[in-house]
Backbone of each chain as ProteinMPNN parsed JSONL, in Angstrom:
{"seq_chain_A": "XXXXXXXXXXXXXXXXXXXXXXXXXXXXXXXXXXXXXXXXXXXXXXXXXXXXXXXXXXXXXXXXXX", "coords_chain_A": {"N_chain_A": [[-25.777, 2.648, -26.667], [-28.013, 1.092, -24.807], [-28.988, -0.574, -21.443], [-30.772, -3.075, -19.641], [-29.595, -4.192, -17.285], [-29.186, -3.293, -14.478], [-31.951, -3.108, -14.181], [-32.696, -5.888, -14.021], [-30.79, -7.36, -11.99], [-31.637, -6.009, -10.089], [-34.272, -6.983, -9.286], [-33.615, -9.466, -9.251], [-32.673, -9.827, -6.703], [-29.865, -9.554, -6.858], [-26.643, -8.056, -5.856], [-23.867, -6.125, -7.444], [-21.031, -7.265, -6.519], [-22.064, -10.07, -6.476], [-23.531, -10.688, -9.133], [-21.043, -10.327, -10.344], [-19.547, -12.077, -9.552], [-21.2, -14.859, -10.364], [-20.802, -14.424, -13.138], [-18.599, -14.468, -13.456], [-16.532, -12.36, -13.867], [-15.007, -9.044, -13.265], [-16.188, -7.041, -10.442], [-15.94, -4.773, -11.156], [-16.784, -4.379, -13.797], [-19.489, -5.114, -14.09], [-20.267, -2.969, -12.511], [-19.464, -0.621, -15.039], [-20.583, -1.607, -17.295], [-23.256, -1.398, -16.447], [-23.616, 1.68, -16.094], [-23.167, 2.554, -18.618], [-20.409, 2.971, -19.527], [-18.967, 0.779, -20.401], [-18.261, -1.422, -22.897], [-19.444, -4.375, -23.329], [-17.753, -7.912, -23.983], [-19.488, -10.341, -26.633], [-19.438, -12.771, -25.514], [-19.469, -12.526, -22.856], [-22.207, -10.525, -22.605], [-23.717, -12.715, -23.137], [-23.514, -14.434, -21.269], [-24.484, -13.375, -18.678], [-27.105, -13.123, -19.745], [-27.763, -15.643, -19.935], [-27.451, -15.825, -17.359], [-29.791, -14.541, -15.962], [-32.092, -15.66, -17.225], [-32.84, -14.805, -19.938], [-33.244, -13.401, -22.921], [-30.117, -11.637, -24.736], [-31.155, -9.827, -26.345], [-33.415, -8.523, -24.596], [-31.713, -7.222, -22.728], [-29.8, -5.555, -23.678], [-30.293, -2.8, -25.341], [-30.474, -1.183, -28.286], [-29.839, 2.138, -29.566], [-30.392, 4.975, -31.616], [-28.176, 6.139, -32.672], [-26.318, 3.768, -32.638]], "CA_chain_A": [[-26.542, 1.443, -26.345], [-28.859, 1.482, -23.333], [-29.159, -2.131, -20.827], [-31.542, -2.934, -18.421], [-28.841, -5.166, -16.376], [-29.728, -3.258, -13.185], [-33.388, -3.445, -13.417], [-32.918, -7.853, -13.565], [-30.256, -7.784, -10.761], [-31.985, -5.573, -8.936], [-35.028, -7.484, -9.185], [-33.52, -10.436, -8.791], [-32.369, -9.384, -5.259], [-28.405, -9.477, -6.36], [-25.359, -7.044, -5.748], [-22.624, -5.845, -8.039], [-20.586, -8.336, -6.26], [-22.767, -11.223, -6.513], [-23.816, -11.12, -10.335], [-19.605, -10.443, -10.815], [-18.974, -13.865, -8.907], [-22.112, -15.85, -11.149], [-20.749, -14.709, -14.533], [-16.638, -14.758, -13.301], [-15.635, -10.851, -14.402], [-15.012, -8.008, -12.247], [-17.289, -6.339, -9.99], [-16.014, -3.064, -12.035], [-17.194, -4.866, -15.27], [-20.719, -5.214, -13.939], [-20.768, -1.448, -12.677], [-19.448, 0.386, -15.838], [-21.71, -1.938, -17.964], [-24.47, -0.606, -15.576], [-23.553, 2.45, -16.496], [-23.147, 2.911, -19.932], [-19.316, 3.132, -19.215], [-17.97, -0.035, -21.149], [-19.59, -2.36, -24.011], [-19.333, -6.168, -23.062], [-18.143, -8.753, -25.634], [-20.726, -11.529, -26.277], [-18.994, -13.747, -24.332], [-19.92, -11.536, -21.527], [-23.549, -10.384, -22.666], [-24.652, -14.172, -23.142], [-23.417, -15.114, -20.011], [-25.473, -12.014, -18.144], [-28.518, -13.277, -20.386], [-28.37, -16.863, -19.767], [-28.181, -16.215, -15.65], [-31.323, -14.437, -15.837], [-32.834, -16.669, -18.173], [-33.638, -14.087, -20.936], [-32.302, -12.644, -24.056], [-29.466, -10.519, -24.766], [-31.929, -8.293, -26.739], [-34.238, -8.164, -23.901], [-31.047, -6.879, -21.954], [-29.508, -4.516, -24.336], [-31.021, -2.003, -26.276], [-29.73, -0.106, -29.079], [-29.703, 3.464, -29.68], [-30.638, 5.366, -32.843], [-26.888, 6.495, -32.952], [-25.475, 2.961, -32.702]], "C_chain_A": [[-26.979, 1.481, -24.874], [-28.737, -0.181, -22.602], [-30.048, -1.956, -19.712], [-30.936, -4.26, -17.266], [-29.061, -4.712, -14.647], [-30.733, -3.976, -12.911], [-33.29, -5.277, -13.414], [-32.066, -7.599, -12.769], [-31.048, -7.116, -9.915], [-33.284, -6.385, -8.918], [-34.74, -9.166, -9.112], [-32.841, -10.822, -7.506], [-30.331, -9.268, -5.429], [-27.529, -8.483, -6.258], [-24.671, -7.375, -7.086], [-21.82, -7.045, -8.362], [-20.977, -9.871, -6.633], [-23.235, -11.74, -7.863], [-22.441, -11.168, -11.041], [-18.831, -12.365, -10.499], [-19.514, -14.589, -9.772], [-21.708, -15.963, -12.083], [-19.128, -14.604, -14.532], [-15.993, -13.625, -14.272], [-15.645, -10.152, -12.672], [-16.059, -7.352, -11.721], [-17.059, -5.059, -10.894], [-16.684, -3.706, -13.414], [-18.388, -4.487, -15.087], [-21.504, -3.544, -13.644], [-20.457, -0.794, -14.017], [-20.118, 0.033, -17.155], [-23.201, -1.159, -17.533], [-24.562, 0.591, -16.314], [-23.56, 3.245, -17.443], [-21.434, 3.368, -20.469], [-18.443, 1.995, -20.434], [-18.999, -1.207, -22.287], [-18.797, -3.55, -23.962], [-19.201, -6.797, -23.915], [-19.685, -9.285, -25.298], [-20.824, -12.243, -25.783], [-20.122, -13.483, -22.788], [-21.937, -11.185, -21.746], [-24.236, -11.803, -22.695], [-24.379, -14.534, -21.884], [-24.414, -14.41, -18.968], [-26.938, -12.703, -18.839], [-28.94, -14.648, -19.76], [-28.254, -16.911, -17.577], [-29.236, -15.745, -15.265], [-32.053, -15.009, -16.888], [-33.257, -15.887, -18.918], [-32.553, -13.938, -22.018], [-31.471, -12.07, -24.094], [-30.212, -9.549, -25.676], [-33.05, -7.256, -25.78], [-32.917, -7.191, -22.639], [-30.157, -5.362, -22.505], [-29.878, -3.645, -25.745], [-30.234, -0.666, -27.175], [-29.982, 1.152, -29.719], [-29.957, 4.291, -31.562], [-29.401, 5.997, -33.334], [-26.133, 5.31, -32.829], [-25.519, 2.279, -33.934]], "O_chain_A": [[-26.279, 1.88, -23.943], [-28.342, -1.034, -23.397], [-30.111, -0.965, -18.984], [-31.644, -5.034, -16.622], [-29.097, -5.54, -13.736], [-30.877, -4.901, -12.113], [-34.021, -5.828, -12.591], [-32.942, -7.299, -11.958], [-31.21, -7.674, -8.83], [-33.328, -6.478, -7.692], [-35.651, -9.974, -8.927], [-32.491, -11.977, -7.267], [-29.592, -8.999, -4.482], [-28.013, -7.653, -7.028], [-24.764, -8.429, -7.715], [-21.69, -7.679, -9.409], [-20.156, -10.694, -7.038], [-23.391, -12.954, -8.0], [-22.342, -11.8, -12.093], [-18.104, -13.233, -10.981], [-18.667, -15.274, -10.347], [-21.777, -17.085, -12.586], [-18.496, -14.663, -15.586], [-15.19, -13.839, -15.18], [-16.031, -10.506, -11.558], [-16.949, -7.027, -12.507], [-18.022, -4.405, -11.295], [-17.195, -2.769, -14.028], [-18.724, -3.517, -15.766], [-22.532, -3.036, -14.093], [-21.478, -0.176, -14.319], [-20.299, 0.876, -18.034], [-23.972, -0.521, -18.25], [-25.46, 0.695, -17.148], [-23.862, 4.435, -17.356], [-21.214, 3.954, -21.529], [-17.512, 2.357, -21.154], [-20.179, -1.552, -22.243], [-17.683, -3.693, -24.466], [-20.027, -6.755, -24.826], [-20.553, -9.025, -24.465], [-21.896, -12.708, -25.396], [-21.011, -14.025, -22.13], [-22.763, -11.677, -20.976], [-25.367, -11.9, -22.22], [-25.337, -15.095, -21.352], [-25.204, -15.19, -18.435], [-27.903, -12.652, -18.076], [-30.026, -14.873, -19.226], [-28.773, -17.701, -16.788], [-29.817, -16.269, -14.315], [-32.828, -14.174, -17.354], [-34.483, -15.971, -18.851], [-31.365, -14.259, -21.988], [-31.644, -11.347, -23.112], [-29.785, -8.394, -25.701], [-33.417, -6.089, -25.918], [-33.426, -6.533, -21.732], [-29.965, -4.358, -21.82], [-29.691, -3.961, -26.92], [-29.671, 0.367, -26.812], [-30.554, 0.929, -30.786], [-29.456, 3.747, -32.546], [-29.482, 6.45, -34.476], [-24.943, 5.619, -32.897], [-24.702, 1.391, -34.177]]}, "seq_chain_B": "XXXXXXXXXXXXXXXXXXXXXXXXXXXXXXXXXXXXXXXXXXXXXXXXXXXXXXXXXXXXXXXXXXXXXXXXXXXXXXXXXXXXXXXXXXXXXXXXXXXXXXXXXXXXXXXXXXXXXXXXXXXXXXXXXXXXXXXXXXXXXXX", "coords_chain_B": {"N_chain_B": [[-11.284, -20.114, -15.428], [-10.802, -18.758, -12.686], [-12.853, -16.884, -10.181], [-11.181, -16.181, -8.155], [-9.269, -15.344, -9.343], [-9.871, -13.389, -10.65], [-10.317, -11.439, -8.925], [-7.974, -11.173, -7.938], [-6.536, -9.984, -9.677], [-7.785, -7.895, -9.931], [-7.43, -6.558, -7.365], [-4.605, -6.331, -7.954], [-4.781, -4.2, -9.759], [-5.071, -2.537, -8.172], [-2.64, -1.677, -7.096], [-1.125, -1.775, -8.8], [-1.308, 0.815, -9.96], [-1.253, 2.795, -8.126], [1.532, 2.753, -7.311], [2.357, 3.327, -9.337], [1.668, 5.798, -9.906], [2.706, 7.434, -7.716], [5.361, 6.287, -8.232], [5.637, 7.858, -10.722], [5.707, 10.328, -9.966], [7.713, 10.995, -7.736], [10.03, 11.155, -9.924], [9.242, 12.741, -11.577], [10.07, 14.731, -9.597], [12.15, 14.505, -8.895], [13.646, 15.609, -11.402], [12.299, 18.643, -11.148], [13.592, 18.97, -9.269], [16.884, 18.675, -10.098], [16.586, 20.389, -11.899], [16.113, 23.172, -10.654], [18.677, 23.327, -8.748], [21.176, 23.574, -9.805], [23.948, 23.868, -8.773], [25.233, 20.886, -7.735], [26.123, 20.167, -4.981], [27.325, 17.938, -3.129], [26.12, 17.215, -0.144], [23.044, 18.012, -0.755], [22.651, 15.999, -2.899], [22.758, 13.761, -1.554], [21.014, 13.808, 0.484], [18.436, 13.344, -1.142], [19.31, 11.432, -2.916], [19.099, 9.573, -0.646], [16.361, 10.234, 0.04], [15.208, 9.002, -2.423], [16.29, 6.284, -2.142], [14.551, 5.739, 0.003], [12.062, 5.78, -0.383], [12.406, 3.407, -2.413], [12.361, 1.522, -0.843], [10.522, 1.455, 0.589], [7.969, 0.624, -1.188], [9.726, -1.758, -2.173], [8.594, -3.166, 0.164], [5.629, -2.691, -0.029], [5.469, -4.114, -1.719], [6.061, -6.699, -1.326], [4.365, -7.226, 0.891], [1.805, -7.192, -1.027], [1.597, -9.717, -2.033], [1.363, -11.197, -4.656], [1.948, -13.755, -7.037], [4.851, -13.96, -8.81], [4.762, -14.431, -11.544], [2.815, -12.326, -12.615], [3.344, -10.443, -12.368], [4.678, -10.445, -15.41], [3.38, -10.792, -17.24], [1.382, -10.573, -20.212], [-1.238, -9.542, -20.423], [-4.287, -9.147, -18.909], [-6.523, -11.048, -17.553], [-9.227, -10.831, -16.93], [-11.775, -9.042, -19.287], [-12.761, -6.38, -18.725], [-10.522, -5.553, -16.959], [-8.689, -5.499, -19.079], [-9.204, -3.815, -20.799], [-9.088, -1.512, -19.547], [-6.29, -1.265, -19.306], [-4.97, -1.057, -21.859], [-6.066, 0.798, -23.137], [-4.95, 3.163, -20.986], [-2.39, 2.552, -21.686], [-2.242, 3.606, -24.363], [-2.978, 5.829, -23.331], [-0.603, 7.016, -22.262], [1.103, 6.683, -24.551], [0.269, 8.988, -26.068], [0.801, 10.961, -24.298], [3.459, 10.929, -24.157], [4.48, 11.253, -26.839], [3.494, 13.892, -27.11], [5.155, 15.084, -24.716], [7.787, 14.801, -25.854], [7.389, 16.624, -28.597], [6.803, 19.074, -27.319], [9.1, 19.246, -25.866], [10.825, 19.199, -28.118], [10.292, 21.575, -29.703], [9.769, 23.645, -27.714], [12.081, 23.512, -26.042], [14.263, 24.921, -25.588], [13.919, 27.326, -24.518], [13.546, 27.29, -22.14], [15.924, 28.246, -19.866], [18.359, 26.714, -19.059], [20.409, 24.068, -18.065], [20.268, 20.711, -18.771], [20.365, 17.016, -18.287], [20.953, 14.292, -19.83], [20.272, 12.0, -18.629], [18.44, 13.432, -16.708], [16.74, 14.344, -18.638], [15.481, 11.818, -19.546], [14.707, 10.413, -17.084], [12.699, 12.644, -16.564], [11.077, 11.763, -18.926], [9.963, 9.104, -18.229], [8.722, 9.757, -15.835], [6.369, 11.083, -16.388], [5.742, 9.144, -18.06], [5.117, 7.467, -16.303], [3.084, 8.671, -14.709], [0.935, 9.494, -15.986], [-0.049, 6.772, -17.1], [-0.384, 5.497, -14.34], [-2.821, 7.468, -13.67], [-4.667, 7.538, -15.682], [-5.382, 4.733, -15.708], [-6.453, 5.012, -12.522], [-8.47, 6.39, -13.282], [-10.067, 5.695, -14.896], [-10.865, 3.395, -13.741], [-12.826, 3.855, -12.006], [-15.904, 4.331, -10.224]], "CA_chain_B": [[-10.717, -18.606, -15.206], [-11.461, -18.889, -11.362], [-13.488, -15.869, -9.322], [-10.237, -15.665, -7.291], [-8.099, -15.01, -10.427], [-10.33, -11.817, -11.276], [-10.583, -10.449, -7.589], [-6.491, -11.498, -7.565], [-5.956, -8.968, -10.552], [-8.614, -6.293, -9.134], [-5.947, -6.024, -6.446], [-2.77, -6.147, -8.686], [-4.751, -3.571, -10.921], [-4.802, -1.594, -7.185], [-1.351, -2.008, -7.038], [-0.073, -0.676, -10.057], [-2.179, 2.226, -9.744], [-0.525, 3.662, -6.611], [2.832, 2.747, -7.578], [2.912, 3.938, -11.248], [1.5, 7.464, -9.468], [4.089, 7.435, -6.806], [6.941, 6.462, -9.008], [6.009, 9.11, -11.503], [5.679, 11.922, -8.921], [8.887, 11.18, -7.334], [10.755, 11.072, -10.936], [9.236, 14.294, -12.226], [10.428, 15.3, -8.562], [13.928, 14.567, -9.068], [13.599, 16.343, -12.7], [12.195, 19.783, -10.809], [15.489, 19.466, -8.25], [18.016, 18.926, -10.341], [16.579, 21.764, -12.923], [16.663, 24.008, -9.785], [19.777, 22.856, -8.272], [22.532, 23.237, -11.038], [25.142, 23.678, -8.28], [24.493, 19.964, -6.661], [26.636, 19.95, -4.053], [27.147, 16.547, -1.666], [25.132, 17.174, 1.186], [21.922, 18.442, -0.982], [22.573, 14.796, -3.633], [23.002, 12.582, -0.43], [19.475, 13.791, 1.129], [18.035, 13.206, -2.436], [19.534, 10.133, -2.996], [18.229, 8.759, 0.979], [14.876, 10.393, -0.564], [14.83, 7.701, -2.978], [16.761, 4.905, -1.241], [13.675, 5.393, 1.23], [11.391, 5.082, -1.385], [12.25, 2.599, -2.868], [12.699, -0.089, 0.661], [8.999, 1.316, 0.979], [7.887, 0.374, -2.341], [9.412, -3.329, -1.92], [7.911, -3.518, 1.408], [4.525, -2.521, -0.39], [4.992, -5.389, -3.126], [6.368, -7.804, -0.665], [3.074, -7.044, 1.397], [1.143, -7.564, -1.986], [1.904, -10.942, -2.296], [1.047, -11.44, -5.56], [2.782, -14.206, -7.659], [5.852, -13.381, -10.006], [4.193, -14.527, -12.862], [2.013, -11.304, -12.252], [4.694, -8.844, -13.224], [5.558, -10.33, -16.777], [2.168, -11.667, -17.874], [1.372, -9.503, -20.926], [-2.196, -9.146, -20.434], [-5.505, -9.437, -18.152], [-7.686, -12.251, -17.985], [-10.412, -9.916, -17.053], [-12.379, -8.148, -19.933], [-12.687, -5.109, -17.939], [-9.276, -4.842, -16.835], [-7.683, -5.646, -20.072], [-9.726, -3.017, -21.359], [-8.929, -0.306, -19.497], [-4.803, -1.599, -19.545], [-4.826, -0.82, -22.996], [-6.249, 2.46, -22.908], [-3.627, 3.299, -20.284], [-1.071, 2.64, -22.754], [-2.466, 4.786, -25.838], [-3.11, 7.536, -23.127], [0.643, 6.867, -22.309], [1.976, 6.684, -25.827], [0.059, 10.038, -26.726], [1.394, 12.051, -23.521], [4.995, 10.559, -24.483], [4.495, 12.322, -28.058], [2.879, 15.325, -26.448], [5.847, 15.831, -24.176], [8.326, 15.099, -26.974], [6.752, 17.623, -29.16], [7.013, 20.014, -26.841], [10.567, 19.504, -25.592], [11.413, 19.514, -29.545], [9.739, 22.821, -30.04], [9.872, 24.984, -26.476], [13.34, 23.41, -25.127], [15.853, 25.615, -26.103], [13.125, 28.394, -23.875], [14.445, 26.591, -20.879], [17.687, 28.644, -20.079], [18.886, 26.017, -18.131], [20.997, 22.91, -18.897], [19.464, 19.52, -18.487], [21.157, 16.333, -18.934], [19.977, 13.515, -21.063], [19.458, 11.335, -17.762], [17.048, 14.093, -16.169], [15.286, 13.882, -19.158], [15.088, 9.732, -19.545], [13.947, 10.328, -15.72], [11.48, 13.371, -16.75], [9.746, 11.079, -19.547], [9.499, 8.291, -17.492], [7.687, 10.054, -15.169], [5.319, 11.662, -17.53], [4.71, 8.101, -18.969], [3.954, 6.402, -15.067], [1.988, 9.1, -14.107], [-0.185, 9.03, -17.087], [-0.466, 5.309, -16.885], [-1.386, 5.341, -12.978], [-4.387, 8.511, -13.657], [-5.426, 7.241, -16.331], [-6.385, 3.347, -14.764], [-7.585, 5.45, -11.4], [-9.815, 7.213, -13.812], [-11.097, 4.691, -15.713], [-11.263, 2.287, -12.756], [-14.17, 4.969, -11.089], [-17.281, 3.397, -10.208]], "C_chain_B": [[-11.318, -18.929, -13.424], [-11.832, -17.309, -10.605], [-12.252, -15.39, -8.585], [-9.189, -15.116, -8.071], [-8.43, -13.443, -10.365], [-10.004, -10.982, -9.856], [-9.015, -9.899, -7.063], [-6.556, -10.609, -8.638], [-6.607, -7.792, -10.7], [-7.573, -5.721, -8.387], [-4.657, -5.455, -6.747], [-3.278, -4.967, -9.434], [-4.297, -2.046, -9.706], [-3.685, -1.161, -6.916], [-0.703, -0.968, -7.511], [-0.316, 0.542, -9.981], [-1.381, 3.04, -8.842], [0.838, 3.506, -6.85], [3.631, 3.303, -8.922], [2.771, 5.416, -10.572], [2.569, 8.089, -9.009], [5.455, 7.296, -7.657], [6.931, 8.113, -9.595], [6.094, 10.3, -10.738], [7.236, 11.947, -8.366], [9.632, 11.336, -8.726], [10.673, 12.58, -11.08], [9.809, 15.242, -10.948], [11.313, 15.392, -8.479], [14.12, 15.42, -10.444], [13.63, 17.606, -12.118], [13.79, 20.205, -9.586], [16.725, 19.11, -8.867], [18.104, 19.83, -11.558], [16.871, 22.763, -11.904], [17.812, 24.14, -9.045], [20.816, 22.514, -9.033], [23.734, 23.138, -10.57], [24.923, 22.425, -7.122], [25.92, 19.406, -5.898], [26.607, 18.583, -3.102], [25.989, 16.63, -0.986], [23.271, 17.256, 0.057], [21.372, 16.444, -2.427], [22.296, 13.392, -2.37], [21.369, 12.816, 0.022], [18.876, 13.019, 0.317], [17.967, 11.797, -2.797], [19.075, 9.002, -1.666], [16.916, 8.847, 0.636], [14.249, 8.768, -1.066], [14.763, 6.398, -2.601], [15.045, 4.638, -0.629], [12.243, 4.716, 0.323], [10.862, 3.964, -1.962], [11.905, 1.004, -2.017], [11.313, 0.616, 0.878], [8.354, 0.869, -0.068], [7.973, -1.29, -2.194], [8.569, -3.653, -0.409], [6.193, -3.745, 0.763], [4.154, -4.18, -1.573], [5.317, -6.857, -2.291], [4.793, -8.343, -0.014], [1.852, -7.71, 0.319], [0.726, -8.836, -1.806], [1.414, -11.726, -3.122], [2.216, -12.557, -5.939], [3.628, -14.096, -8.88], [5.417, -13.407, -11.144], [3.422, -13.345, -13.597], [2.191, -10.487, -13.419], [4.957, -9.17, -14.508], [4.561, -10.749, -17.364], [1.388, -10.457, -18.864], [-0.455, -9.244, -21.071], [-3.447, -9.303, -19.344], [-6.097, -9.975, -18.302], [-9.177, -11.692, -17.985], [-10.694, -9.091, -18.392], [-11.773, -6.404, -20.119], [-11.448, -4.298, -18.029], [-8.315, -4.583, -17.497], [-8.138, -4.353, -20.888], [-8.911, -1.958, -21.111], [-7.155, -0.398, -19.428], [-4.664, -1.33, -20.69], [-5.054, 0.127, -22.991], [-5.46, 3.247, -22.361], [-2.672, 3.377, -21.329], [-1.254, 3.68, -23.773], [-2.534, 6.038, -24.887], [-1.563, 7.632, -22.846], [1.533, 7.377, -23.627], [1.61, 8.3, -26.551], [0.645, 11.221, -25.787], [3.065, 11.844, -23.548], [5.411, 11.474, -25.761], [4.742, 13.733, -28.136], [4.282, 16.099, -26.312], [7.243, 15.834, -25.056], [8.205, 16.222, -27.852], [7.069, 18.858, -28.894], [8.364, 20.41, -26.549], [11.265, 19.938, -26.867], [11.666, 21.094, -29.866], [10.411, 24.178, -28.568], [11.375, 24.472, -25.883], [14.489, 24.079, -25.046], [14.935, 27.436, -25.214], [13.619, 27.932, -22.299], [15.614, 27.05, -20.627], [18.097, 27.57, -18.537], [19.653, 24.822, -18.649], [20.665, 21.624, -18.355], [20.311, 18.437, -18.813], [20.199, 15.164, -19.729], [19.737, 12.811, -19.758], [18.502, 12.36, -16.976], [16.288, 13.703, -17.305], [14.74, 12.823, -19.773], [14.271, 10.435, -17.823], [12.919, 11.581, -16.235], [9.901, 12.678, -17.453], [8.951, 9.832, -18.791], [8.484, 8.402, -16.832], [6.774, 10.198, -15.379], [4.815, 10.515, -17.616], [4.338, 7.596, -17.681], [2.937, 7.224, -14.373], [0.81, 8.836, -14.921], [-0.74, 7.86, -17.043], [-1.705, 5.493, -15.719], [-3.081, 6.304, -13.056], [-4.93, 7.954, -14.621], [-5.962, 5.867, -15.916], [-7.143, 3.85, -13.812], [-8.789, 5.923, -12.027], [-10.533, 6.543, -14.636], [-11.786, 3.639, -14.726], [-12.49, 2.641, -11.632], [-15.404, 4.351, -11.194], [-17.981, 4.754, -10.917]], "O_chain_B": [[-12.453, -19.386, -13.286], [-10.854, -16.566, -10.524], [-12.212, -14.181, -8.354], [-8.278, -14.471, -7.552], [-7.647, -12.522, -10.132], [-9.429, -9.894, -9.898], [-8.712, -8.954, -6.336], [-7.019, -9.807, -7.828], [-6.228, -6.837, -11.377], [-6.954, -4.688, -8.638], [-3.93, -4.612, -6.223], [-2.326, -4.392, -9.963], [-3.648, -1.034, -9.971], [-3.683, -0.047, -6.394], [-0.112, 0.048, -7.144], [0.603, 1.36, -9.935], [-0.926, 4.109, -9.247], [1.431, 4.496, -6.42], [4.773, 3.55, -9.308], [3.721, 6.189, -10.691], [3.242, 8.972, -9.54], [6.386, 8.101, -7.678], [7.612, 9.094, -9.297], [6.714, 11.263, -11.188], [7.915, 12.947, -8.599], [10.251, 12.339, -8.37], [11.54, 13.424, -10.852], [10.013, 16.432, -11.192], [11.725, 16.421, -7.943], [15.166, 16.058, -10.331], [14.725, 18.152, -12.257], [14.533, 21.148, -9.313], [17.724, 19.231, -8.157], [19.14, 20.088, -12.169], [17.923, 23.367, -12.118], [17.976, 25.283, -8.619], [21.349, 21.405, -9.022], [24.644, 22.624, -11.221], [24.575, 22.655, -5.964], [26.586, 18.427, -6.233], [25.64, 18.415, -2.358], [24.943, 16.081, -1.334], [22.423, 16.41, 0.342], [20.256, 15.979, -2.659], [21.704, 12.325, -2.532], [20.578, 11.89, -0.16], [18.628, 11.896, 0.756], [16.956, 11.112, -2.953], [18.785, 7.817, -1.832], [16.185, 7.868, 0.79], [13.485, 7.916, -0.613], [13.83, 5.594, -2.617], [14.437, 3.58, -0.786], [11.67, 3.628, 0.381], [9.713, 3.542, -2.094], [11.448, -0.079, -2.381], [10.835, -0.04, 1.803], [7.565, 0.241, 0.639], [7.003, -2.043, -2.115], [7.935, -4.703, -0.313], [5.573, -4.778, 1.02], [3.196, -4.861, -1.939], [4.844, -7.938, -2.642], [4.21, -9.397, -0.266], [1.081, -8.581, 0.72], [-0.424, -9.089, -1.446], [0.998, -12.831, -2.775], [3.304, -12.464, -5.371], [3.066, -14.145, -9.974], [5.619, -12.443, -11.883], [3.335, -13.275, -14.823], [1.738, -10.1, -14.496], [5.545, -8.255, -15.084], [4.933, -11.29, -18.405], [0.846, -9.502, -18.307], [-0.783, -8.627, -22.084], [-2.933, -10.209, -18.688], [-6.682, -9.778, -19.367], [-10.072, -11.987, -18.777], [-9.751, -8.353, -18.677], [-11.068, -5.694, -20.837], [-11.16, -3.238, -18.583], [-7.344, -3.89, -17.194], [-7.305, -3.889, -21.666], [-8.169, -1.437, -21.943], [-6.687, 0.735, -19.535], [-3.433, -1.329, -20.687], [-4.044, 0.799, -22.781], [-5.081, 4.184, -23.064], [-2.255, 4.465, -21.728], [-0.406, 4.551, -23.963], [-2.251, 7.149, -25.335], [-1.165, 8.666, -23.383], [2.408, 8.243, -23.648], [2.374, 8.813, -27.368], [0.95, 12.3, -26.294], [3.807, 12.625, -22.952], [6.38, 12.233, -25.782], [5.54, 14.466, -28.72], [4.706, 17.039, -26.984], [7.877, 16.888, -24.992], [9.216, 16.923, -27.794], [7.488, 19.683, -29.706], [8.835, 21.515, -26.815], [12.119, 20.824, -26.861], [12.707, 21.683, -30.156], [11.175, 25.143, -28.6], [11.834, 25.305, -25.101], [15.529, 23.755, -24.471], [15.452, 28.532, -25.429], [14.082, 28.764, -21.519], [16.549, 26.395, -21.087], [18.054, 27.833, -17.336], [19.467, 24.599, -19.845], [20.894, 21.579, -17.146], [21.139, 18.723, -19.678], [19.025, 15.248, -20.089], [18.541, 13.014, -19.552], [17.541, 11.724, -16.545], [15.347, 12.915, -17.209], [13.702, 12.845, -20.435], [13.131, 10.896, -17.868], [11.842, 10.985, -16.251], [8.706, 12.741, -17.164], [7.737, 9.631, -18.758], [7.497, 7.669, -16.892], [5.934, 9.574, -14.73], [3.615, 10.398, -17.368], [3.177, 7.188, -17.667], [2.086, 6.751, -13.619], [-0.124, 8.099, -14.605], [-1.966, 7.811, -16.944], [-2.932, 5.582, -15.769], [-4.16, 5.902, -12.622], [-6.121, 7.802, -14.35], [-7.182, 5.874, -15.759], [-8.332, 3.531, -13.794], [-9.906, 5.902, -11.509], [-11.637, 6.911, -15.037], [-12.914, 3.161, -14.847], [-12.928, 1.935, -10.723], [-15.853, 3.895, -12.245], [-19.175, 4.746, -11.217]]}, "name": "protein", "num_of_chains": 2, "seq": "XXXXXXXXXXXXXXXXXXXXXXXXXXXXXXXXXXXXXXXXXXXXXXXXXXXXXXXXXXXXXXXXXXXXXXXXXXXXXXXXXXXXXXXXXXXXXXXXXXXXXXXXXXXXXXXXXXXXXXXXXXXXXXXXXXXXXXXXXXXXXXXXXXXXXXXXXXXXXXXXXXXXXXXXXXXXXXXXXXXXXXXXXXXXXXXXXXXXXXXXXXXXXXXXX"}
């Protein structure tokens, strides 16, 4: 499963740190999501969706092997 | 769940990490000197034993320093996602290098011409299982 959670923080000017504080996980949560490292409940993906005001489909994209 | 909870068990996850390593290194360290050292003489148990002593009064110094709250230490899981994640993983890589080294002792131990007692090897597995623990969180915990 692929995410485009950088490209909205980074375009919404925030850090690691700073989108970890908004949605109350770990800054490591937010990097190894980044990464392709760990898969977020829904808890977690809706919360990420609703601080940039979009979808969780517009945020994570699924893979022809998932 | 407060921002200071998560950042408060980022720290404690820092914690464990360095102290599960450290334990296990010194354990499997006392395992390699008293397999080499079958005639343990006073003087060479007394160093050994100050080894540890020292150890260990650095160790509480380190958790004193911490200053995490007791509740910490017995709280059977992570409020974090993340960290509960990779705390679990830890354990199965634990429980499979516990097998492992079972397995092996079963099979190759009697290749060992040496005589071991059953507390070296309670202190050998131990080690095995806190090192495993500690590498396996540092290595999951990798940006």
């Amino acid at each position: 499963m692929q995410n485009n959670i950088a490209k909205y923080r980074k375009e919404a000017r925030l850090s690691q740190q700073e989108l970890a504080d908004a949605i109350n996980v770990s800054r490591k949560t937010i990097s190894t999501v980044e990464t392709n490292r760990f898969t977020p409940s829904v808890i977690i993906a809706l919360k990420i969706a609703k601080h940039f005001n979009t979808s969780v489909e517009s945020l994570f994209v699924l893979d022809e092997n998932d | 769940m407060k921002q200071q909870d998560i950042k408060t068990e980022e720290q404690f996850m820092g914690q464990n990490i360095w102290i599960s390593l450290s334990a296990g290194i010194v354990c499997l360290l006392l395992c390699v000197y008293s397999l080499i050292k079958q005639d343990q003489h006073i003087g060479g148990l007394l160093t050994v034993g100050m080894g540890v002593f020292f150890y260990v009064v650095i160790v509480i110094i380190y958790l004193i320093k911490g200053g995490f709250p007791l509740k910490m230490y017995f709280q059977y899981a992570y409020k974090d996602e993340f960290l509960n994640t990779i705390d679990t993983n830890a354990y199965k890589h634990l429980s499979f290098a516990f097998v492992f080294c079972l397995l092996g002792v079963f099979y190759k131990g009697d290749e060992i011409a040496s005589e071991v007692s059953h507390a070296t090897m309670a202190i050998f597995y131990l080690g095995i299982m806190l090192l495993v623990y500690g590498a396996s969180l540092l290595w999951q915990n990798r940006d």
